[in-house]
Residue, then its C-alpha position, 0 to 999 in steps of 0.5 A: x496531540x503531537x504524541x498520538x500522531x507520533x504513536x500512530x506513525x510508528x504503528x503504521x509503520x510497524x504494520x506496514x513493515x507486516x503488510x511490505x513483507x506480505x507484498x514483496x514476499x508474494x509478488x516474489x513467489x508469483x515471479x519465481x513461479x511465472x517468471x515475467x517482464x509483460x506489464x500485464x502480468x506484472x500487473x496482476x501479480x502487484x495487484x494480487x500481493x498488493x491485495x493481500x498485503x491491503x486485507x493485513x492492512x485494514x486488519x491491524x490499523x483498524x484493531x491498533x493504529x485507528x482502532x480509536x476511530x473505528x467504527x465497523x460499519x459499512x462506511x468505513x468499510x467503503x471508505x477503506x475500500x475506496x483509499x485502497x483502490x486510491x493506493x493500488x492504482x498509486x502502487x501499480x502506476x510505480x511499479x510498472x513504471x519503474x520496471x520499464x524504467x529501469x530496464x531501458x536504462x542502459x548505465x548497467x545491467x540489473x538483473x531483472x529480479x533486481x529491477x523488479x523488487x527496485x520498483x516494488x520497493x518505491x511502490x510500496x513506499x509512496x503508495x502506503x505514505x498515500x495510504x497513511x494519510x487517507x486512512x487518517x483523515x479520510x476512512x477512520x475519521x468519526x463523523x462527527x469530525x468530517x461533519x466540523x470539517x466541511x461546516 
């Protein structure tokens, strides 16, 4: 058992370098365009790169890392839905968060480029650990073990 957790952890963590570099990549093209420091919009554009990254997400765990549980159905699906909202809301709290930290510090000056993909990293990093555990033992658990689980 301790040898498949360690599987899955370096699967996870191989689709979630794919998933970061889908989020970074596109949070920075949507910065580069409309360059911003409004909560807002940083808002909207972690919420569209976080998405994107999500849909990579859900593509590859589901056919490698807990491809072992999967079922396809609209549980699943639901359930998949429901920690990725979990891990949104983890990922734009941090992000928004560190941005204003971050630039009201006044130790040095960091370009705000800088401040931003700071931030973005430490989203990414506690909002896909949050997302690992929930896909774990919440979206891709077979029922029957839920049902042993709540006996």
């Amino acid at each position: 058992m301790a040898k498949k957790v360690k599987v899955q952890v370096l699967q996870f963590g191989f689709i979630g370098v794919t998933n970061a570099i889908v989020d970074i990549v596109s949070l920075n093209i949507l910065l580069f365009i409309w360059p911003t420091t409004q909560s807002n919009l940083l808002f909207v554009f972690n919420t569209i790169a976080y998405t994107l990254a999500i849909v990579n997400s859900y593509i590859w765990n589901k056919k490698y890392t807990f491809s072992h549980r999967a079922n396809s159905g609209a549980k699943e699906m639901i359930l998949f839905i429901i920690q990725a909202i979990i891990a949104l809301v983890i990922s734009n709290l941090v992000f928004i968060g560190m941005v204003q930290l971050l630039t009201k510090q006044s130790l040095m000056q960091i370009p705000m480029f800088i401040n931003q993909n700071i931030a973005k990293g430490t989203a990414m990093f506690l909002s896909s650990s949050a997302s690992f555990f929930l896909m774990k033992f919440f979206v891709f658990r077979k029922s029957h073990q839920r049902k042993k689980e709540f006996e």
